[in-house]
N, CA and C atoms of all chains as a GROMACS GRO file, in nm:
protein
  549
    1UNK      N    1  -1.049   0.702   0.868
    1UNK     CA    2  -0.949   0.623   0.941
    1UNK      C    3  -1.011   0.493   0.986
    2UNK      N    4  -0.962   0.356   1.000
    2UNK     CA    5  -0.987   0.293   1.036
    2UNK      C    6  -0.884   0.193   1.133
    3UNK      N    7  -0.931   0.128   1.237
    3UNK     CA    8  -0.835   0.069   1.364
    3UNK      C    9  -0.798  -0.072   1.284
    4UNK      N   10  -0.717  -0.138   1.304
    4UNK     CA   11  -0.606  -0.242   1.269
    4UNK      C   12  -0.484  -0.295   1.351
    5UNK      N   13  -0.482  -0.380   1.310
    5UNK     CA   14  -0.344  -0.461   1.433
    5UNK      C   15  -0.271  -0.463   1.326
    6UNK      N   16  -0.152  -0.397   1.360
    6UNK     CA   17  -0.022  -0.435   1.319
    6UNK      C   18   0.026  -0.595   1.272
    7UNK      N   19   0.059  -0.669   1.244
    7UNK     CA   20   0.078  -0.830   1.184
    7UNK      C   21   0.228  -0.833   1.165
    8UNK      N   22   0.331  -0.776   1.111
    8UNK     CA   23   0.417  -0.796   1.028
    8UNK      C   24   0.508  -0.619   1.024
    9UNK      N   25   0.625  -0.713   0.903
    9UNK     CA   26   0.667  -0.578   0.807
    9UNK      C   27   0.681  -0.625   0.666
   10UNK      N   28   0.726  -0.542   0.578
   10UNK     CA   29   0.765  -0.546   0.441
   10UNK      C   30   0.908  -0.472   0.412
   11UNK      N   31   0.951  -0.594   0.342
   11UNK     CA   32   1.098  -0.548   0.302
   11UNK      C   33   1.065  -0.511   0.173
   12UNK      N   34   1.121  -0.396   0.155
   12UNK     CA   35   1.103  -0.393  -0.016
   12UNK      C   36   1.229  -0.290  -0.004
   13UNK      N   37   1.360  -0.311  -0.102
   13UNK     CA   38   1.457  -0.261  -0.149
   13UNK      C   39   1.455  -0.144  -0.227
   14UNK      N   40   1.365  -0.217  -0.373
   14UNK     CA   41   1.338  -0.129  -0.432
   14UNK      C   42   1.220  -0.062  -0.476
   15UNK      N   43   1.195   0.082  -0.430
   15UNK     CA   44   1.056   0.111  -0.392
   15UNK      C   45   1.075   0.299  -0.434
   16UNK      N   46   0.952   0.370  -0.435
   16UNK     CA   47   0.916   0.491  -0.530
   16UNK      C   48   0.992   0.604  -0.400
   17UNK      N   49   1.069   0.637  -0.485
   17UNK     CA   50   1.161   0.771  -0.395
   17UNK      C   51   1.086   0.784  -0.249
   18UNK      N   52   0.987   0.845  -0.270
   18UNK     CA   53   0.883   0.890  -0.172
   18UNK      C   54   0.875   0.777  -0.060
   19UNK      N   55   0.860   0.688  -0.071
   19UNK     CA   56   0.870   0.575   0.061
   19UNK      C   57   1.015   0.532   0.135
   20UNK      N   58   1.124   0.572   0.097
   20UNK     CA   59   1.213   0.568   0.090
   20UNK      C   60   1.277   0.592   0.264
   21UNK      N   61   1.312   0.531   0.338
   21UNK     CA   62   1.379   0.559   0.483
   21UNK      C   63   1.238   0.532   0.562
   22UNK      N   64   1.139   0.477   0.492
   22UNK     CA   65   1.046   0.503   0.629
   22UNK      C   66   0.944   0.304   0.650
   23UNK      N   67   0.957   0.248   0.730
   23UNK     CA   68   0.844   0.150   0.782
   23UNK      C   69   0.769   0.133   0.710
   24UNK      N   70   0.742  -0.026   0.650
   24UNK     CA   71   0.648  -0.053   0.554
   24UNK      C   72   0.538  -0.183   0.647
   25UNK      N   73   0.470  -0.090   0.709
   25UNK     CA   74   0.439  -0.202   0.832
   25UNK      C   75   0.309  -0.348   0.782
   26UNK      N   76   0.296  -0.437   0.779
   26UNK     CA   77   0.169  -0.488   0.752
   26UNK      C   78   0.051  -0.471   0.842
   27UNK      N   79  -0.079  -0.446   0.823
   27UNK     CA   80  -0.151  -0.423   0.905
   27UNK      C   81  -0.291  -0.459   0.847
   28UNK      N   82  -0.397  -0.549   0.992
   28UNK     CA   83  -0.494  -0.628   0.939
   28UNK      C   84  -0.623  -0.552   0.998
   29UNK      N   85  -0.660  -0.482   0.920
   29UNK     CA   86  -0.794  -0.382   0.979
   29UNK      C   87  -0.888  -0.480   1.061
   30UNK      N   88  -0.908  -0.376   1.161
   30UNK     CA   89  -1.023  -0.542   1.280
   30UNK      C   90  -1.184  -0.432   1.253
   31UNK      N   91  -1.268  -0.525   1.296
   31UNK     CA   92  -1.415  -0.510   1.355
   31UNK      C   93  -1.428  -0.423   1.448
   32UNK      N   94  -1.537  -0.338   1.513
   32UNK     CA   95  -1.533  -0.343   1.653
   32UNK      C   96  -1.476  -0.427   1.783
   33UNK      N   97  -1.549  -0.579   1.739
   33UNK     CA   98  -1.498  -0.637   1.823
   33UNK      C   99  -1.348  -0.717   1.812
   34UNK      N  100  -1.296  -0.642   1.747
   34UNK     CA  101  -1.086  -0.654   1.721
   34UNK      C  102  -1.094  -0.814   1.673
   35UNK      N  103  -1.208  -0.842   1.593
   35UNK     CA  104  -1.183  -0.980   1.496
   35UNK      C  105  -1.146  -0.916   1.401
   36UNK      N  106  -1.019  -0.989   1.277
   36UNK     CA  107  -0.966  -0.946   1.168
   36UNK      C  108  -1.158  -0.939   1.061
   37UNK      N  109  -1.117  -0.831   0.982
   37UNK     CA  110  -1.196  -0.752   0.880
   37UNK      C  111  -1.135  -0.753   0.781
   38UNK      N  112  -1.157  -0.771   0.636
   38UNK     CA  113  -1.094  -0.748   0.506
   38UNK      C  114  -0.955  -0.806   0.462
   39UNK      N  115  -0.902  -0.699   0.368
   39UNK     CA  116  -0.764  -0.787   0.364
   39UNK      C  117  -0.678  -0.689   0.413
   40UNK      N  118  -0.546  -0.720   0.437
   40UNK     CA  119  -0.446  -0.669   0.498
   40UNK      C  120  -0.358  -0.578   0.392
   41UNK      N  121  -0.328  -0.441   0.424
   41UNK     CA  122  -0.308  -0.370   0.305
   41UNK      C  123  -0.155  -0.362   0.390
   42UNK      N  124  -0.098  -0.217   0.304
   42UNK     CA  125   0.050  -0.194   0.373
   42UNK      C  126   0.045  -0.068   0.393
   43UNK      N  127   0.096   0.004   0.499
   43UNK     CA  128   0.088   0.117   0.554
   43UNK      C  129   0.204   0.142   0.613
   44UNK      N  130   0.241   0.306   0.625
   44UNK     CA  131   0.396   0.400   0.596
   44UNK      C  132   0.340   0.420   0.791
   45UNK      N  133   0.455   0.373   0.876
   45UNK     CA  134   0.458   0.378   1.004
   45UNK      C  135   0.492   0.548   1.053
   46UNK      N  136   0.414   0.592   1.095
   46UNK     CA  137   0.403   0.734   1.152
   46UNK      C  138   0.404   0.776   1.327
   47UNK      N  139   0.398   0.650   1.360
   47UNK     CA  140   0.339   0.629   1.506
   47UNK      C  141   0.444   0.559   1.574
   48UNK      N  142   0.570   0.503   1.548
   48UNK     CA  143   0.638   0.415   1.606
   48UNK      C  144   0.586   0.357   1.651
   49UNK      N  145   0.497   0.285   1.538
   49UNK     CA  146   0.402   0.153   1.605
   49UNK      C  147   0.492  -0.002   1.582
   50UNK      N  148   0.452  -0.100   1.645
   50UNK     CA  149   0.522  -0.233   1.642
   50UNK      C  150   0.438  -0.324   1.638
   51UNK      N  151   0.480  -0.447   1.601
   51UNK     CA  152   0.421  -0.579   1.546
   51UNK      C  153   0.347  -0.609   1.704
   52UNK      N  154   0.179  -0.602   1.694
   52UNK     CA  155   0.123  -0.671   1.763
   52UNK      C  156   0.065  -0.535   1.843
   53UNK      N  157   0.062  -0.400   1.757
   53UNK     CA  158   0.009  -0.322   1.861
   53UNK      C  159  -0.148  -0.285   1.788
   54UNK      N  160  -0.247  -0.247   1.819
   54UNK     CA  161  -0.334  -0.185   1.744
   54UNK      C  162  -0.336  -0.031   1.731
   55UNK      N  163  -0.364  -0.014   1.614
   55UNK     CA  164  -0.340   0.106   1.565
   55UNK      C  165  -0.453   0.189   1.447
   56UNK      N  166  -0.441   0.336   1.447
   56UNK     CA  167  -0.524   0.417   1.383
   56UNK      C  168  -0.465   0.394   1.228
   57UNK      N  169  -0.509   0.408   1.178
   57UNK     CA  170  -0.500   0.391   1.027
   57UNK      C  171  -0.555   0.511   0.915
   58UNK      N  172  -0.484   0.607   0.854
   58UNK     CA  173  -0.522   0.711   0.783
   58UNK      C  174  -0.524   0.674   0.663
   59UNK      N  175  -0.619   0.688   0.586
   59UNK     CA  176  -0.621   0.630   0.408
   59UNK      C  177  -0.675   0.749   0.328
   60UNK      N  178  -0.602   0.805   0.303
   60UNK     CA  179  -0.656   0.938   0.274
   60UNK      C  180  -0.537   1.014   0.218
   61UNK      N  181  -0.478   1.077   0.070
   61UNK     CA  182  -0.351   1.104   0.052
   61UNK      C  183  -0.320   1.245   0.116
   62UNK      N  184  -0.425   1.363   0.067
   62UNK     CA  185  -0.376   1.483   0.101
   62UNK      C  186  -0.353   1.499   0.253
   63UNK      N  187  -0.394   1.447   0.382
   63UNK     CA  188  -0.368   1.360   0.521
   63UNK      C  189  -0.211   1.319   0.481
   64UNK      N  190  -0.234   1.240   0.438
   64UNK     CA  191  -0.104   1.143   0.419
   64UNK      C  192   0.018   1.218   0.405
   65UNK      N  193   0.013   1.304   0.312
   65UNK     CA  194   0.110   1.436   0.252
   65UNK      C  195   0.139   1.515   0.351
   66UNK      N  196   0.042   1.536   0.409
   66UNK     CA  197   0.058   1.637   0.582
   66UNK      C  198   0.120   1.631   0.682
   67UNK      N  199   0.070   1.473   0.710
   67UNK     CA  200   0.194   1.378   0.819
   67UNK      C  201   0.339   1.417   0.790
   68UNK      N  202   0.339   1.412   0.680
   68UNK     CA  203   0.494   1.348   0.641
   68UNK      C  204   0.539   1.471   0.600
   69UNK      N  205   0.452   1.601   0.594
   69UNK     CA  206   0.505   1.718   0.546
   69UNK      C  207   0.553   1.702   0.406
   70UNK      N  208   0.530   1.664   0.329
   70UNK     CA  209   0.557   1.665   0.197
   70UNK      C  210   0.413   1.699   0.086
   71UNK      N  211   0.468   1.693  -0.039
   71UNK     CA  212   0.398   1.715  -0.102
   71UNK      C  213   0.354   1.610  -0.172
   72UNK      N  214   0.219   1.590  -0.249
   72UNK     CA  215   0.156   1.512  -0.233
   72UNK      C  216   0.215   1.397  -0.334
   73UNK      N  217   0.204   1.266  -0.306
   73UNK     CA  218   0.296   1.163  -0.358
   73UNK      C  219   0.181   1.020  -0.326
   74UNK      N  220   0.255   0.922  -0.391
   74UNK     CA  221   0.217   0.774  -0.388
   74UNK      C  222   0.193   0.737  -0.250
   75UNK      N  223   0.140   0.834  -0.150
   75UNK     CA  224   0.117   0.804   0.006
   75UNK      C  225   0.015   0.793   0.029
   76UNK      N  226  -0.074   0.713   0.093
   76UNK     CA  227  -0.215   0.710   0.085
   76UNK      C  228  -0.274   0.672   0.234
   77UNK      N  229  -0.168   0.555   0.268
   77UNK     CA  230  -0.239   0.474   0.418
   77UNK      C  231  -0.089   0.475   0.496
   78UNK      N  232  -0.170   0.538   0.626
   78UNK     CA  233  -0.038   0.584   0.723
   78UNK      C  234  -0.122   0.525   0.837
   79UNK      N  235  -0.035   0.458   0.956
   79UNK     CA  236  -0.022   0.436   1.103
   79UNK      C  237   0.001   0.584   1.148
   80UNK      N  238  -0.112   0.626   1.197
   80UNK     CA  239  -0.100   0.824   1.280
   80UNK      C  240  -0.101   0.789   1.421
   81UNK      N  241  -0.125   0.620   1.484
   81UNK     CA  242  -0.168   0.654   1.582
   81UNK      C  243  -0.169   0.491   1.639
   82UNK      N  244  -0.108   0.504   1.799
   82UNK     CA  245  -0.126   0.347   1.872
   82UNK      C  246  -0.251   0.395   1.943
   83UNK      N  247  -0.343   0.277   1.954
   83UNK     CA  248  -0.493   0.283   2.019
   83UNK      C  249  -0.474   0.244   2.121
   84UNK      N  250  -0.461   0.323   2.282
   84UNK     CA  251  -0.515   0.297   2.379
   84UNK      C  252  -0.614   0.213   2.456
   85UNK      N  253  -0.740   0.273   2.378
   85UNK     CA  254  -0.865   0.211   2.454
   85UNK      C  255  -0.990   0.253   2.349
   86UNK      N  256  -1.068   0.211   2.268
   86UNK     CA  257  -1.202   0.245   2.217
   86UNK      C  258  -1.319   0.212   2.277
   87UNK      N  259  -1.378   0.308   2.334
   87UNK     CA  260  -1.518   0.336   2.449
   87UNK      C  261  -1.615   0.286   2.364
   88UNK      N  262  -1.710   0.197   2.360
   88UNK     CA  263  -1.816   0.245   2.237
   88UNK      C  264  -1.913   0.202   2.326
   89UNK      N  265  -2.053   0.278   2.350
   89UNK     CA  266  -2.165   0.321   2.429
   89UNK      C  267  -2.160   0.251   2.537
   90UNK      N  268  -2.109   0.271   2.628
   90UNK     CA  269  -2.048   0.250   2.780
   90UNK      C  270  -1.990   0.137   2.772
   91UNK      N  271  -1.973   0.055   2.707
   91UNK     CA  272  -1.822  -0.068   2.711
   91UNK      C  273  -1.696  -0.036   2.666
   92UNK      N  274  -1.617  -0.097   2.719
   92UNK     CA  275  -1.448  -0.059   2.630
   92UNK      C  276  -1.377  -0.186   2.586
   93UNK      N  277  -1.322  -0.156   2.510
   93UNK     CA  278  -1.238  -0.279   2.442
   93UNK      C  279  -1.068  -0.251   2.423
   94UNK      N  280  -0.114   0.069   0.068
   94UNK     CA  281  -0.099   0.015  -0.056
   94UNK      C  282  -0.120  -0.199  -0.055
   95UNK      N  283  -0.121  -0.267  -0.182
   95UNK     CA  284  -0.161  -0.347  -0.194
   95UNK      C  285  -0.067  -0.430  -0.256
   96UNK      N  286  -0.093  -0.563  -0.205
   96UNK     CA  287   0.000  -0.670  -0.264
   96UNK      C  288  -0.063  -0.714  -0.397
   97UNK      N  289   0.035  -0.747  -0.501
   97UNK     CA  290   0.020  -0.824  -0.647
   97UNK      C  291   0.134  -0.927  -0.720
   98UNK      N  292   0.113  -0.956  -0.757
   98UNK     CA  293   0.229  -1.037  -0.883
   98UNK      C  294   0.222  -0.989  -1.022
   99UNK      N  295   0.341  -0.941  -1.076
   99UNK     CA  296   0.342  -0.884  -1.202
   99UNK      C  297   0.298  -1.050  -1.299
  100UNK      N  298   0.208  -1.056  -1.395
  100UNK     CA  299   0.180  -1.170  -1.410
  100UNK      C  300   0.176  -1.107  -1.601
  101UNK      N  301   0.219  -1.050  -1.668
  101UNK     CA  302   0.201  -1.000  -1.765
  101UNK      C  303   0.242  -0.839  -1.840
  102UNK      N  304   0.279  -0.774  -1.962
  102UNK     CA  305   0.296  -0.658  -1.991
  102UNK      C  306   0.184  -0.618  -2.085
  103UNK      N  307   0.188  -0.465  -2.066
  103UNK     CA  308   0.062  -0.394  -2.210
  103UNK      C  309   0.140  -0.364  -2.282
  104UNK      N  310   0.165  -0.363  -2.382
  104UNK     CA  311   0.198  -0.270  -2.496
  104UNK      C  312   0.037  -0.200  -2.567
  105UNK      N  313   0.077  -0.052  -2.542
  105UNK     CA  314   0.020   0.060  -2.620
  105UNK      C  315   0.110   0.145  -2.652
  106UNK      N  316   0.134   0.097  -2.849
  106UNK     CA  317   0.188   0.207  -2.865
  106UNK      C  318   0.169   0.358  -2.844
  107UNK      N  319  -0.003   0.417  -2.899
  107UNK     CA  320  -0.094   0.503  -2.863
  107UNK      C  321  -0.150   0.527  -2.738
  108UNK      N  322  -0.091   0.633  -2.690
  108UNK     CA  323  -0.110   0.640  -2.560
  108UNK      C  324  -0.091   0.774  -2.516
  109UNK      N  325  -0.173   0.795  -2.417
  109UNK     CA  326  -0.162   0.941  -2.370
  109UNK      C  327  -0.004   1.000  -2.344
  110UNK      N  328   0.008   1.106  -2.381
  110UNK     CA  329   0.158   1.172  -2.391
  110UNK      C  330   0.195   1.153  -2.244
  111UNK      N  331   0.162   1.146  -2.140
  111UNK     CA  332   0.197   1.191  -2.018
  111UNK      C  333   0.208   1.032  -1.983
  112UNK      N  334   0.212   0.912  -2.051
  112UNK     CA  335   0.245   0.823  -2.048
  112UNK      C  336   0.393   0.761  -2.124
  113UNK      N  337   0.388   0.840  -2.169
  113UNK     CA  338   0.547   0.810  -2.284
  113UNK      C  339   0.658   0.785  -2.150
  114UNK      N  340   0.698   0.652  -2.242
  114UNK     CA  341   0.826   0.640  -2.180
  114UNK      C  342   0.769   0.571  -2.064
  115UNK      N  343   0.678   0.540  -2.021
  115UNK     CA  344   0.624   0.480  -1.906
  115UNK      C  345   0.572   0.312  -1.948
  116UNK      N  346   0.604   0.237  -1.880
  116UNK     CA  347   0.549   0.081  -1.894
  116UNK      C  348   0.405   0.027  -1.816
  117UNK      N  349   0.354  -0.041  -1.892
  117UNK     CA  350   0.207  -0.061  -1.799
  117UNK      C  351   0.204  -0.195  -1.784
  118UNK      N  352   0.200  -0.257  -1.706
  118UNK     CA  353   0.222  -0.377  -1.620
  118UNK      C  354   0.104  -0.485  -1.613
  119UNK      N  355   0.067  -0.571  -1.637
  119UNK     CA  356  -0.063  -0.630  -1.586
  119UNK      C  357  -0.051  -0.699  -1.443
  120UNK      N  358  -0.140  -0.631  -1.319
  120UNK     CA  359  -0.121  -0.738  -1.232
  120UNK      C  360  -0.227  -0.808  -1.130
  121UNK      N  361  -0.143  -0.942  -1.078
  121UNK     CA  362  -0.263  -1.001  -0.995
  121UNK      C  363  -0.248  -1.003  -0.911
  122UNK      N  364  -0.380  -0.950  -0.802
  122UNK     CA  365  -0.388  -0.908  -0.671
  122UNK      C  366  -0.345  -0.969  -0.581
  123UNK      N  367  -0.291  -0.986  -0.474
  123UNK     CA  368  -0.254  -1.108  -0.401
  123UNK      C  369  -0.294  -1.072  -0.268
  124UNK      N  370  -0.285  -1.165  -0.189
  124UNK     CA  371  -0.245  -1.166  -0.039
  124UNK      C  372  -0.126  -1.153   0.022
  125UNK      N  373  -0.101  -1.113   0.180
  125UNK     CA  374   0.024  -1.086   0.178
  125UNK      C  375   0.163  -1.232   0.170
  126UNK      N  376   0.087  -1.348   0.146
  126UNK     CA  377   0.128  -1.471   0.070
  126UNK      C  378   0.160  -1.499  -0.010
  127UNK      N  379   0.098  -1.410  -0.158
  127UNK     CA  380   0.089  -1.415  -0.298
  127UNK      C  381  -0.039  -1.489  -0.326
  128UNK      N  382  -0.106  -1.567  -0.239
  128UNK     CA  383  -0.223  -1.595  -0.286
  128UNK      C  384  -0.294  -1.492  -0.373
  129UNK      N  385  -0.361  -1.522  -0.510
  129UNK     CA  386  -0.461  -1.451  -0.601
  129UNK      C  387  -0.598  -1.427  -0.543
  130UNK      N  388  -0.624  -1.246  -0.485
  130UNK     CA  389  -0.731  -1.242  -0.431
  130UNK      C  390  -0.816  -1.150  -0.502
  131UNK      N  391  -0.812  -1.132  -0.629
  131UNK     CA  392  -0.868  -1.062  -0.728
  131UNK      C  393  -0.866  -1.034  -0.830
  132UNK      N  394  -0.946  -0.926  -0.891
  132UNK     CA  395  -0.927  -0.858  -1.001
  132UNK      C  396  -0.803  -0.829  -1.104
  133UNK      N  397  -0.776  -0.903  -1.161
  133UNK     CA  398  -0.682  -0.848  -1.256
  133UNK      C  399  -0.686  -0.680  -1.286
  134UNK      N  400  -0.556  -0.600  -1.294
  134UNK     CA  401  -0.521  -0.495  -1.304
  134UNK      C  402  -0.422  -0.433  -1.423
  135UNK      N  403  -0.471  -0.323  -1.463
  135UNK     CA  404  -0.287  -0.271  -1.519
  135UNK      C  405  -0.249  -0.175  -1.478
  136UNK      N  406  -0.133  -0.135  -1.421
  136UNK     CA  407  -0.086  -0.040  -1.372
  136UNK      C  408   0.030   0.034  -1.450
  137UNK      N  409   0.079   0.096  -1.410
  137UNK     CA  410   0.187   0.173  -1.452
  137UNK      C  411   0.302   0.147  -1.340
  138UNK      N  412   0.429   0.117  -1.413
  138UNK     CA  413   0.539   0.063  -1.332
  138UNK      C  414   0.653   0.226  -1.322
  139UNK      N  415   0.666   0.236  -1.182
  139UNK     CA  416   0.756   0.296  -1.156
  139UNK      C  417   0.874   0.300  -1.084
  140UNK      N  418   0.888   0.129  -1.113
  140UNK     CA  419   0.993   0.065  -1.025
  140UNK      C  420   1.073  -0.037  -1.100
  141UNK      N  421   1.090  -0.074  -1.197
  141UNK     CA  422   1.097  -0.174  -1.301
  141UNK      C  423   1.081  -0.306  -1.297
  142UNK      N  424   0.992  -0.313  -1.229
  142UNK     CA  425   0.886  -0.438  -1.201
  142UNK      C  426   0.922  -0.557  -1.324
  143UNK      N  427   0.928  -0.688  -1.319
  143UNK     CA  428   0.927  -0.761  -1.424
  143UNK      C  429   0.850  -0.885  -1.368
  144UNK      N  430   0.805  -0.923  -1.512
  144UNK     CA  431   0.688  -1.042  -1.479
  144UNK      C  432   0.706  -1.159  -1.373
  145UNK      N  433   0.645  -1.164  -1.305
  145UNK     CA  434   0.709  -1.304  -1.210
  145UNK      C  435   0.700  -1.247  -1.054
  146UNK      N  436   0.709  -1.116  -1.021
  146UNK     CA  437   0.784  -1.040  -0.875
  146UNK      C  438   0.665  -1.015  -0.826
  147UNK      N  439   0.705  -1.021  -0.648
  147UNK     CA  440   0.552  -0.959  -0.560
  147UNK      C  441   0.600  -0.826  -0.619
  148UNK      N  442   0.486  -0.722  -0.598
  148UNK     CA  443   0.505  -0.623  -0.604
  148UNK      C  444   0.366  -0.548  -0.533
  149UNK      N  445   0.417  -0.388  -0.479
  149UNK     CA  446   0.291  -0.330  -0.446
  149UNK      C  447   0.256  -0.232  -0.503
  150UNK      N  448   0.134  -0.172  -0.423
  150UNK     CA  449   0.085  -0.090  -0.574
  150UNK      C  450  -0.050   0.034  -0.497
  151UNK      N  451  -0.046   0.111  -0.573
  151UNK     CA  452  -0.116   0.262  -0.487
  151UNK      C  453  -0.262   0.233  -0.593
  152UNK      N  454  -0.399   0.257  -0.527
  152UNK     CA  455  -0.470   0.310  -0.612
  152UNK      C  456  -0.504   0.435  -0.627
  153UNK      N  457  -0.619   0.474  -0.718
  153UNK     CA  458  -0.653   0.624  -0.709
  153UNK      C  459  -0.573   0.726  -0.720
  154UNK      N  460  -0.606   0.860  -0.691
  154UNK     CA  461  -0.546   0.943  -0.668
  154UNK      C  462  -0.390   0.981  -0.668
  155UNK      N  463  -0.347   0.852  -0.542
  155UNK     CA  464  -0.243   0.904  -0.562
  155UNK      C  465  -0.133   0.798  -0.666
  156UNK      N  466  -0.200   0.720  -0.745
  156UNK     CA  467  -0.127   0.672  -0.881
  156UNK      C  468  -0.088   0.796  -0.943
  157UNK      N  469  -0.182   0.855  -0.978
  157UNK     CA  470  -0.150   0.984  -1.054
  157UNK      C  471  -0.088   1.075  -1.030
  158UNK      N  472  -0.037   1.132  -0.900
  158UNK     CA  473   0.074   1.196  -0.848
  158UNK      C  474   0.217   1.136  -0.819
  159UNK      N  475   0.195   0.972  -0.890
  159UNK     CA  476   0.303   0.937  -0.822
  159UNK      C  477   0.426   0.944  -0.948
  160UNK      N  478   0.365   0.991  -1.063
  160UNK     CA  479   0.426   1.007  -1.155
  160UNK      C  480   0.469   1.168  -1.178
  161UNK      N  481   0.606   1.204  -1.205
  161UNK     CA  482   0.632   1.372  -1.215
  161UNK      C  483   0.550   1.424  -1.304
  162UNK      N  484   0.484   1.421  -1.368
  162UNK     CA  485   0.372   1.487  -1.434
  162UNK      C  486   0.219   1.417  -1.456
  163UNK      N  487   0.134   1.528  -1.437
  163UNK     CA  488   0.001   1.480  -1.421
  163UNK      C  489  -0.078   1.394  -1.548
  164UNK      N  490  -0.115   1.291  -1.502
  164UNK     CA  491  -0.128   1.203  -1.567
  164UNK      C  492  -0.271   1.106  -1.556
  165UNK      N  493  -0.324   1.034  -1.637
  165UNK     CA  494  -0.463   1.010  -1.583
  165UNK      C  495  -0.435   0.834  -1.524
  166UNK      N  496  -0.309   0.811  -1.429
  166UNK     CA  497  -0.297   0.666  -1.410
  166UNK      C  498  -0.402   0.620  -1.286
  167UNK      N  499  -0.495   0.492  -1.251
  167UNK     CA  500  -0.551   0.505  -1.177
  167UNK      C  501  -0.468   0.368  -1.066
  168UNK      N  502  -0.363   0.293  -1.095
  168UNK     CA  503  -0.338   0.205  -1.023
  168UNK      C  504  -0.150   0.231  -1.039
  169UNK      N  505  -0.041   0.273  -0.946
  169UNK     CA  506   0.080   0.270  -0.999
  169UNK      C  507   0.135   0.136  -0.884
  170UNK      N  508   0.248   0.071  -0.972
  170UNK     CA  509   0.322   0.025  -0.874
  170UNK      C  510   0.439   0.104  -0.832
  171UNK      N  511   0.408   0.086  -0.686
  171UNK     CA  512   0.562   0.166  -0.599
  171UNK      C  513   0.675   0.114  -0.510
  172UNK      N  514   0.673  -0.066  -0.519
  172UNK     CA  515   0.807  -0.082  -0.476
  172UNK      C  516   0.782  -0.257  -0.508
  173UNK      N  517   0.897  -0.370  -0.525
  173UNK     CA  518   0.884  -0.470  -0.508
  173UNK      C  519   0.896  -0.592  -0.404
  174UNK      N  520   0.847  -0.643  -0.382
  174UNK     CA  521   0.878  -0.694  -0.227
  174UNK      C  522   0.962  -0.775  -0.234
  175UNK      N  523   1.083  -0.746  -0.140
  175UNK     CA  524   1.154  -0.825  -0.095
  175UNK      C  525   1.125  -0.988  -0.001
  176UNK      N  526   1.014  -0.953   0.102
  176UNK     CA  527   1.021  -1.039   0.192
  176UNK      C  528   0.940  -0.959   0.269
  177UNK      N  529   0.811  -1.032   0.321
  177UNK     CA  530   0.726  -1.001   0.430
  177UNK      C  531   0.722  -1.104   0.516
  178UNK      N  532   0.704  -1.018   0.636
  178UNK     CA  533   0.765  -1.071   0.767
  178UNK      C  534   0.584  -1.039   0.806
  179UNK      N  535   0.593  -1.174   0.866
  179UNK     CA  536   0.427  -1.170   0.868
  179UNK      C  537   0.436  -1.281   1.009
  180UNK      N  538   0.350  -1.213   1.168
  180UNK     CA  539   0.372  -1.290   1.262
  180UNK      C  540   0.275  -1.358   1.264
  181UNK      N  541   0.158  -1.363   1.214
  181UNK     CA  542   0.072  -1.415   1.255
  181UNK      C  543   0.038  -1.564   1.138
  182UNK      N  544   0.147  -1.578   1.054
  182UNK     CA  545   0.158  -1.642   0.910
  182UNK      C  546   0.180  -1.772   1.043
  183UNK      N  547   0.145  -1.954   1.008
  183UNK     CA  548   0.163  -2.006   1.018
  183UNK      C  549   0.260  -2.110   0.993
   0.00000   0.00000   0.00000
């Protein structure tokens, strides 16, 4: 899993059965210190997360399949989770 | 999953059976802009993708499940983009 800020959404109409009714959120994986990291992939909203929140990030399909209770499909990177607070050796961010 | 532009098609006639009837796509990686941020790809279209369109796209694993029978695809596309709504875009 890795933490990310939410950025955006994605409209996409036409898209693989399996994604079908659910949040195509954009999201920009950060650093420790919540500076943007890498590139910005697209991830299936699990968390009723929203533009501008930071969030857990699952990339992992058979995970992915679990969330969503289904069987295993074109699902890979899911929002499981809005981030509170990350402690890391007595500071918080 | 990942942003691309369908920028090209494969034709193989010869091709693994569990590919029949399936189209393989060439595409280029993008940003969530369309900027070109990589590697050229071919995927397998399961959306009827045509040359010119953002489109996104699964790697690994679950390419290959994303098709009803098991198949050795390692990149599928799974939907075309309409419009990204991007807040932090200038």
């Amino acid at each position: 899993m890795f933490v990310a800020r939410v950025v955006g959404e994605v409209v996409a109409t036409i898209k693989h059965p399996e994604l079908e009714g659910r949040t195509l959120l954009l999201v920009q994986p950060l650093a420790p210190d919540d500076t943007p990291r890498g590139a910005r992939v697209i991830a299936l909203d699990a968390a009723q997360a929203g533009v501008g929140d930071r969030v857990l990030v699952l990339d992992e399909g058979n995970g992915a399949a679990q969330v969503f209770g289904r069987p295993r499909g074109p699902v890979r990177t899911v929002v499981v989770g809005v981030v509170d607070e990350v402690t890391e050796a007595g500071s918080s961010c | 999953m990942h942003f691309a532009r369908v920028i090209g098609t494969v034709v193989a006639t010869e091709k693994v059976s569990s590919w029949r009837g399936i189209r393989l796509l060439l595409l280029e990686p993008t940003d969530p802009r369309g900027t070109p941020s990589g590697k050229r790809l071919v995927a397998v279209d399961l959306v009827s993708a045509a040359p010119g369109q953002r489109v996104f796209y699964v790697r690994g694993r679950e390419a290959a499940v994303a098709l009803p029978v098991e198949n050795p695809a390692d990149a599928a596309i799974v939907g075309i983009v309409d419009h990204v709504r991007d807040e932090t875009a200038v």
